[in-house]
N, C-alpha and C positions, 0 to 999 in steps of 0.2 A: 254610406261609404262613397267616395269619389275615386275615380277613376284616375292616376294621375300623370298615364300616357302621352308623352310629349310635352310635356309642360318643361318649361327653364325653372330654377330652385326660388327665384323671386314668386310667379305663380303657384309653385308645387307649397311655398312655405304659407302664402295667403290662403292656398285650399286646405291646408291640415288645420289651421287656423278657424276658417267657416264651419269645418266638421267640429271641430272642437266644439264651436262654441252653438251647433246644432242638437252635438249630444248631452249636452247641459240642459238643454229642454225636452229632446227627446226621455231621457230619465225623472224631468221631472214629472211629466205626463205618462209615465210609461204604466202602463193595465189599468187606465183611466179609459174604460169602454164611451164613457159619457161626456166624454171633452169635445169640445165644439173650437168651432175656427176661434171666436170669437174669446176664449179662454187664452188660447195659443197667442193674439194677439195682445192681449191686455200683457202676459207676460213676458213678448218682446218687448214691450214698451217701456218696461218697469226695470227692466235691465240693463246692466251699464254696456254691453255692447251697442246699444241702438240709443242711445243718451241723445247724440247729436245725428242720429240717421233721418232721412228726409221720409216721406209718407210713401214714395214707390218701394225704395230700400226696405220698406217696414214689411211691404205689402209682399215684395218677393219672398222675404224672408217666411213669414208667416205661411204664404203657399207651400215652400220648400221643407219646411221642420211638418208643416198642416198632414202633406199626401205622406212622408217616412214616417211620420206617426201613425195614419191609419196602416200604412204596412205593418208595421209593428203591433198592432195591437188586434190585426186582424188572424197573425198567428196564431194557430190551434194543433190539438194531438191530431190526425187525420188515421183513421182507419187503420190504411196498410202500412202505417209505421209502428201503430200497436201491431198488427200481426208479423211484422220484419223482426220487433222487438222481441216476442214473445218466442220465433222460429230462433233468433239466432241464440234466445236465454236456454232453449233446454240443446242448441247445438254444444253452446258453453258448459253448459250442465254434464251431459253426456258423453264430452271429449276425454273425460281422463279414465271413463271404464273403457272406453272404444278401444283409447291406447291399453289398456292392460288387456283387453282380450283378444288383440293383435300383438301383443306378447307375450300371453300365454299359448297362442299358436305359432309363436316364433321359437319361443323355449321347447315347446312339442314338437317340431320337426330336428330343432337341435338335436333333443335328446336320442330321436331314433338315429340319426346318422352316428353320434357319437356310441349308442352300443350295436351299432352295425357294425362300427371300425374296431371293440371290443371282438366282436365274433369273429370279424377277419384277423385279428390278433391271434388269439386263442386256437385256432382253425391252422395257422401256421405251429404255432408252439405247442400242440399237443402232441403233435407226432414225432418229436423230438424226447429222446428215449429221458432224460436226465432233468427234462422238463419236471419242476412243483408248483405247488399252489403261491408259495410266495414268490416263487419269478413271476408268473402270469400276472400278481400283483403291482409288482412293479412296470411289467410292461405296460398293466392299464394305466398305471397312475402316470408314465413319462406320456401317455398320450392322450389323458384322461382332462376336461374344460368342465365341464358344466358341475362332471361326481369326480371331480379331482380332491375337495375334501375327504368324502367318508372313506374314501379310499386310501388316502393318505394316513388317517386316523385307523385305520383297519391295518392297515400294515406296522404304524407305531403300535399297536395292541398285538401284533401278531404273535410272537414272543412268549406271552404271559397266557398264550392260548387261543389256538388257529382257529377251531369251531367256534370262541366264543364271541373272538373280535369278527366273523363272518357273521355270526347272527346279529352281533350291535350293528355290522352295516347294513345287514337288510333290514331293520327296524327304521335308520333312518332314510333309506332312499323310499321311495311310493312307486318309481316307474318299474311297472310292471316286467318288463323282458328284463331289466337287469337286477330285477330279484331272482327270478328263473338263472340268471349265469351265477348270482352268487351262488342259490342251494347247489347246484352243479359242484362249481367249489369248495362246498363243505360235504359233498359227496367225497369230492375226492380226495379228503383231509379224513376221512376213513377209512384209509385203504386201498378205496376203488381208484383202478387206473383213471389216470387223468381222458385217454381216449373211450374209455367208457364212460364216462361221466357228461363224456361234450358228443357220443353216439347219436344223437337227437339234432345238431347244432346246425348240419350239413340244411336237413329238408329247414326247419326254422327259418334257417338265412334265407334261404331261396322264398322262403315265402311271404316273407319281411320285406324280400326285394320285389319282388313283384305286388305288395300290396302299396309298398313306398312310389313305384314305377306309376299307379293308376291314379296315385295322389298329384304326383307332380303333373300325370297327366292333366285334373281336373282342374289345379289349380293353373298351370298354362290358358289350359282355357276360358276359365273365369277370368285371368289377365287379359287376354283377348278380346272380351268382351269388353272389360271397361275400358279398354283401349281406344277400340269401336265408338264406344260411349262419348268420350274424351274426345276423338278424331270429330262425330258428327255435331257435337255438342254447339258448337258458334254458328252451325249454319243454321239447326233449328234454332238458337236465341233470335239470328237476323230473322229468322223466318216470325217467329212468334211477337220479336219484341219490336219488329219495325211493317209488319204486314197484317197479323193478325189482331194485336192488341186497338193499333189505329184505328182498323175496321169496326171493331166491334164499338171503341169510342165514338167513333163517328155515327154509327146504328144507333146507339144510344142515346145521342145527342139529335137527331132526327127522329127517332121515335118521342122524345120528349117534347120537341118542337110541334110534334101533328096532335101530341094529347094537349100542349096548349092553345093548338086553334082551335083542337074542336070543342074546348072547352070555351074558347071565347065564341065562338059560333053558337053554340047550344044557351049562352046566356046572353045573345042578342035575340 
């Protein structure tokens, strides 16, 4: 590759020109470990760019394609690009369960808020004398995101039978507190006052609330942490990636130097 930084387009079209006609050899030598100057030379000469070139011409050329060749052929896999490779394959790997189970802890906090705001529904509408199971229905559903289906399907069922369409919706939800507000519901589709049925709901909230309060709290602070993390993160890299790694190359590179004098010393 040439640089082609301040050149006029008469120069800039000669130098695409040179490369051109550099990578025409470079590919034909290319993972040819055993190619000698002398190879490289025979086959400038043989080619119709250098037909009429004079013997310095031949000889630059030749130096020029000679040393981008051994560049080229001196490339190899190195180590820490196997291990770069290998860290970033199982990161790629593991990125799509990562995201589902930062979504299913994202749907799990949904979900408590949403039968929190169930309970503080419910907790207004029971004491309300004329209040039934199928209003409270509907109030979940106009407020209901995530169980807005079976809820909706449980009140289309309602009709053809209260207790029955309350038991098909607790078959299909799985989270646990708003099966406890269904059987509630189908308590009170037997008669029981609706305020006896939700007697229990008062302490539950409270303690739903304060178990939701210690969560946010832990999770704040685990944000804080990485925060932290995030915040000090560049100065240890500067620190590591321009003070400590150098040192240690340089250690390296000095302790390999004294094992080869004193290996040249012990064999004079």
């Amino acid at each position: 590759m040439i640089l082609l930084v301040g050149l006029d387009k008469k120069d800039e079209k000669k130098a695409m020109e040179l490369t051109e006609q550099d990578n025409k050899f470079l590919d034909l030598f290319r993972g040819d470990l055993d190619v000698t100057e002398k190879d490289v030379r025979q086959a400038v000469e043989r080619s119709k760019y250098y037909e009429e070139a004079q013997s310095e011409e031949i000889d630059k050329a030749v130096e020029r394609i000679f040393k981008k060749l051994k560049v080229i052929n001196s490339e190899s896999l190195q180590a820490f690009e196997v291990l770069f490779s290998v860290v970033f394959m199982v990161v790629a790997y593991m990125m799509p369960i990562w995201i589902l189970f930062f979504q299913v802890k994202m749907r799990q906090l949904e979900m408590e808020d949403e039968v929190m705001q169930f309970q503080t529904i419910i907790l207004m509408l029971m004491r309300i004398e004329r209040v039934n199971v199928e209003i409270i229905l509907e109030w979940l559903e106009r407020y209901a995101n995530i169980f807005k289906a079976p809820i909706t399907k449980c009140l289309n069922n309602y009709e053809a039978g209260a207790w029955e369409a309350l038991e098909e919706m607790k078959e299909e939800v799985t989270y646990l507190q708003l099966i406890r507000i269904i059987e509630s519901l189908q308590a009170a589709v037997e008669k029981i006052p609706i305020k006896e049925a939700f007697d229990e709901l008062d302490s539950e909230r409270d303690y739903y609330q304060a178990k939701r309060k210690e969560t946010n709290d832990r999770l704040i602070s685990r944000k804080g942490m990485i925060g932290k993390f995030i915040g000090f993160s560049p100065m240890v890299s500067m620190f590591v990636l321009y003070l400590i790694i150098p040192l240690v190359f340089i250690g390296m590179i000095a302790m390999s130097n004294s094992f080869k004098t004193m290996t040249a010393m012990m064999n004079k």
